[in-house]
C-alpha positions as CSV (number, residue, x, y, z in Angstrom):
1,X,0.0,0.0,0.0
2,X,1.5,3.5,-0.8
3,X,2.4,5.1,2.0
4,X,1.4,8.9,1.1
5,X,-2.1,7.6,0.0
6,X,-2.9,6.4,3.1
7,X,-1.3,9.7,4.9
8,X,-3.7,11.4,2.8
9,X,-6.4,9.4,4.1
10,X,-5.5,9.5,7.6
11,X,-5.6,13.6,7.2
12,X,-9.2,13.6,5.8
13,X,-10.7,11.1,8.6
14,X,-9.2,14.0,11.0
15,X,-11.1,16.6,9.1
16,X,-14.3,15.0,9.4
17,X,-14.5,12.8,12.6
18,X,-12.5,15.5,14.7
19,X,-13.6,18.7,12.9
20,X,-16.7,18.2,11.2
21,X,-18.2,16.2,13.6
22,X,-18.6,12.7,11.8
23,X,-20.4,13.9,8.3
24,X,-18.6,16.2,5.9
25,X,-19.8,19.3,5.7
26,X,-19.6,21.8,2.6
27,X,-20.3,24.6,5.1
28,X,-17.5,23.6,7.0
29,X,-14.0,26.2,6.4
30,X,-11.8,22.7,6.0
31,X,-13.8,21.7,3.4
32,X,-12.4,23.2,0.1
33,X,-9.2,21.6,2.4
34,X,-11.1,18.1,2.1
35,X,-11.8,18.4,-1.6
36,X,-8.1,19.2,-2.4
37,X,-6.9,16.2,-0.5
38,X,-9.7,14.1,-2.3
39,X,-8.1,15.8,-5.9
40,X,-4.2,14.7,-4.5
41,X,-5.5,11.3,-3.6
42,X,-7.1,10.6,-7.5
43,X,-3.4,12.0,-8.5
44,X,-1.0,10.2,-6.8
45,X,-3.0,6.5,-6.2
46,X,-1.9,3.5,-8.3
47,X,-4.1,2.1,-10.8
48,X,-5.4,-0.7,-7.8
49,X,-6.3,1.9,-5.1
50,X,-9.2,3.5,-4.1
51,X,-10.6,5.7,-1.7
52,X,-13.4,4.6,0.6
53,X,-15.4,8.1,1.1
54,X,-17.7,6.9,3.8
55,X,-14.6,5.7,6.0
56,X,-11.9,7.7,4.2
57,X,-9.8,4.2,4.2
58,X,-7.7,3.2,1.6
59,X,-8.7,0.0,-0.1
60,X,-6.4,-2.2,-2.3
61,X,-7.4,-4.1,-5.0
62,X,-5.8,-7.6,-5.8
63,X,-5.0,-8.2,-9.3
64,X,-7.1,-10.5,-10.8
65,X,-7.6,-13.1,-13.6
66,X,-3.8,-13.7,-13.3
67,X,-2.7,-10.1,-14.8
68,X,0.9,-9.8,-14.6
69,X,2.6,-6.6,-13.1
70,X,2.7,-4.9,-15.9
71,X,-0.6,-5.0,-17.4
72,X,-1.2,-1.4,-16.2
73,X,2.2,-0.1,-17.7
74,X,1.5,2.5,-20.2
75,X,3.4,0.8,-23.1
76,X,1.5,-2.4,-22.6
77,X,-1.5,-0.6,-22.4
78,X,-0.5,0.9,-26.0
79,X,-0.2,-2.4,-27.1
80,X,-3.1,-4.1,-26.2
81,X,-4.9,-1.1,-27.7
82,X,-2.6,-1.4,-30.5
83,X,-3.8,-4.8,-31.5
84,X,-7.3,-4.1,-30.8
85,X,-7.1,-1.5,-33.4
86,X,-5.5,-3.7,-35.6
87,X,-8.1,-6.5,-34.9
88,X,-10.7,-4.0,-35.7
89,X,-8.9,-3.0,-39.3
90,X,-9.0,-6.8,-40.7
């Protein structure tokens, strides 16, 4: 799990349990705050992350159907779309 991902988690549960009370609050003054850390989190997660908005907990996704590491690297990515197009031409 990455490490600043989950700091960034751990800042936005204090926002809302400790300083808006539980439920986030648009009203609030830590809220424009809140929605830059939710921005930073979409920027800086890997592709098997996500953020858990009613906890503000960071969950991991396992790989599945036996992808390899690199199935998310960008030049594999071109590839696969790569064929595709090329599957699509014929």
């Amino acid at each position: 799990m990455n490490k600043f991902t989950e700091s960034i988690a751990d800042v936005m549960r204090y926002i809302v349990n400790a300083e808006m009370r539980g439920q986030v609050d648009p009203k609030h003054h830590l809220y424009p705050t809140y929605l830059d850390l939710r921005d930073m989190f979409g920027q800086v997660k890997s592709h098997n992350e996500t953020l858990d908005l009613d906890n503000h907990i960071v969950k991991t996704e396992e790989y599945s159907f036996g992808e390899d590491k690199y199935y998310y690297h960008p030049k594999e990515v071109a590839n696969r779309k790569w064929i595709e197009a090329l599957k699509q031409n014929d």
